[in-house]
N, C-alpha and C positions, 0 to 999 in steps of 0.2 A: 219716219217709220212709226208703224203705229202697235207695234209687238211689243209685250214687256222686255225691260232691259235683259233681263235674264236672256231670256229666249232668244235676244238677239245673240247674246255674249256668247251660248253655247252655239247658234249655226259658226259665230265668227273663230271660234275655237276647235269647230269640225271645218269647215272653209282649210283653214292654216292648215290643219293635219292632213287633210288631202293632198293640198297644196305643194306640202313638203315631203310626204311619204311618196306619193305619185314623183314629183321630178327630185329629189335628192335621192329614191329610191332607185328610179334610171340611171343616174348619176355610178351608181355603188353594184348592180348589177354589170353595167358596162365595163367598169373595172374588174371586177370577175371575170366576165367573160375575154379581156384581152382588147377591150376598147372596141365602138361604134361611131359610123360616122354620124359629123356634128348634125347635119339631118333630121338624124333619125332622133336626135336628144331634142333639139326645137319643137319634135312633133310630140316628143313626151312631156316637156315643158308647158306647152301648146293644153296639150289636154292636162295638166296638173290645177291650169289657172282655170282651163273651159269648166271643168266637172263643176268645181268649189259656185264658180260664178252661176253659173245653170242652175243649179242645185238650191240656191240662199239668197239669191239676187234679192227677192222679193220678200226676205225675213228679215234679217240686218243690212241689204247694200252688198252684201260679201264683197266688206273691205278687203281682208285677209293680207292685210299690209300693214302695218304702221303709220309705212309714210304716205298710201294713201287717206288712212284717218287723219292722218297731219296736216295734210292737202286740203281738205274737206275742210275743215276746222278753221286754216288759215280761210279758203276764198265765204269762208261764213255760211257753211252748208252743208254745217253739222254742229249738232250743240257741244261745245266745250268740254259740259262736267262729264260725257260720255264719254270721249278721247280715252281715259286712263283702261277705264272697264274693259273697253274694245281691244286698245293693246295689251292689255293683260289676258285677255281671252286668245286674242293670236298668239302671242309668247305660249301660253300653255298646250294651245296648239300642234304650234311649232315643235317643241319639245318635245310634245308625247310621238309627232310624226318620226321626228328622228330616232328616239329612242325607238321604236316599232320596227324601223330601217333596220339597225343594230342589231336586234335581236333575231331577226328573220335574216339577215342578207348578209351580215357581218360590217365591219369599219373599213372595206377598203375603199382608198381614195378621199379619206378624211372625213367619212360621212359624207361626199358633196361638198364640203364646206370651200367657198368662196377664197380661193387665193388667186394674188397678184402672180401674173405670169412674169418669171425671170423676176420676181418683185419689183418693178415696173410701178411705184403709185401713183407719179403722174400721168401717167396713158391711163392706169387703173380711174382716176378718180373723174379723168374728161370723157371715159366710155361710161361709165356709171352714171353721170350726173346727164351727159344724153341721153341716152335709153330710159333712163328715169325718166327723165322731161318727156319723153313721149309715152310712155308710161300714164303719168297724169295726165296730159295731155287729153285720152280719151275717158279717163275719170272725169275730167269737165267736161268734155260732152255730154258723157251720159248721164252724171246729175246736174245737167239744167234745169233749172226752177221750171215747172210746171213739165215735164218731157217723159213720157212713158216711154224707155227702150224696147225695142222689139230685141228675138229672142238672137237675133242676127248681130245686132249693133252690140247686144252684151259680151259678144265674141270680141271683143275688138282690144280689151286689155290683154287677152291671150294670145292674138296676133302680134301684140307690144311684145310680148315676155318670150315669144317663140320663136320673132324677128332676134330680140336682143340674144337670145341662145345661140343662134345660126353664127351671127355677125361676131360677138365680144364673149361668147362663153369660151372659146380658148386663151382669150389673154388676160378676163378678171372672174370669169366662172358666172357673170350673168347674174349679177343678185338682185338690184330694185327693189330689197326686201327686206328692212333689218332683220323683221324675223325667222326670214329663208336664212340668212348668214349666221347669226347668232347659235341657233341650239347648234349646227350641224360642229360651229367651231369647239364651244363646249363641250361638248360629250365627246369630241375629236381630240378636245386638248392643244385644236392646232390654232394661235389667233394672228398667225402673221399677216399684216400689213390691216388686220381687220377694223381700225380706225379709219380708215379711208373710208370705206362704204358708209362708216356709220356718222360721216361726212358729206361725201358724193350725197348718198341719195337723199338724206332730208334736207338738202341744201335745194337740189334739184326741185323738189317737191313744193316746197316754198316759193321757191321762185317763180312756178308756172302758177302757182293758186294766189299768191296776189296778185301776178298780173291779172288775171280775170276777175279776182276782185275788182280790182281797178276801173277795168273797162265795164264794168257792170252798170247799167244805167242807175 
């Protein structure tokens, strides 16, 4: 990236806010309204991660993750001293998306915030750390050394987050995101079983970006 840090921190800090106002917003509406099918929350999910990525792809990367900058960082394809800035810029993100929620839509349903179904953290923590894993997954795709993604391919983590919606958002809420989990729990007050994710996914993360370190020529 060749944008001042700045510049990138605040797309990455408007990325997050999309990110989480758009499907934590869904989230808090549907509970209003008396519940939608899971669907229909994949496709707002779906378009939560499209917009942000569409949007800043080409400013910071729109990590708008953590544990994708964690990813990045581990397979060496991204500089280090950045990592802190970038998730500090997503957290603040995050937060102001939530808080935005809150104010407009009100708290129900926890803000969205990520709970273990029947509190469940073993199913919670091997659904997490898969959907993660595919999650990064196409973040190494599409930062491959020398690889310009078409406008097509940058879809492809939001078909991750949209799949993991459909499939595991009734029994862990679907996070892949510390920062998706984090504000919503906070301002919710609600943090049950919310060690797990903050487990699950950077664990997941990790694991798929050194393997492609690894096999890196």
């Amino acid at each position: 990236m060749t944008r001042p840090l700045l510049e990138r921190c605040a797309a990455e800090a408007a990325g997050t806010f999309l990110l989480v106002g758009i499907g934590t917003g869904a989230i808090v509406a549907a509970a209003n309204a008396g519940g939608v099918s899971q669907w229909v929350m994949a496709i707002a999910w779906f378009g939560a991660v499209a917009l942000p990525v569409l949007a800043f792809a080409f400013v910071s990367g729109s990590h708008i993750n953590p544990a994708v900058t964690l990813s990045l960082v581990a397979a060496r394809r991204f500089p280090p001293r950045e990592a802190l800035p970038y998730v500090g810029a997503q957290l603040v993100g995050a937060f102001a998306g939530s808080a935005v929620i809150w104010l407009v839509l009100g708290n129900a349903a926890h803000l969205g915030a990520t709970l273990p179904r029947n509190g469940n953290l073993l199913a919670t923590f091997a659904l997490e750390f898969a959907f993660t894993a595919l999650l990064i997954l196409t973040v190494m795709f599409l930062s491959t050394p020398g690889k310009i993604p078409s406008r097509w391919e940058l879809l492809l983590p939001a078909g991750a987050v949209g799949l993991s919606t459909w499939l595991i958002g009734p029994w862990t809420g679907s996070s892949l995101n510390p920062a998706r989990t984090v504000a919503p729990a906070v301002l919710s007050g609600d943090y049950a079983g919310i060690w797990v994710y903050f487990l699950a996914v950077p664990l997941a993360a990790l694991a798929v970006a050194v393997t492609f370190r690894k096999a890196a020529p």
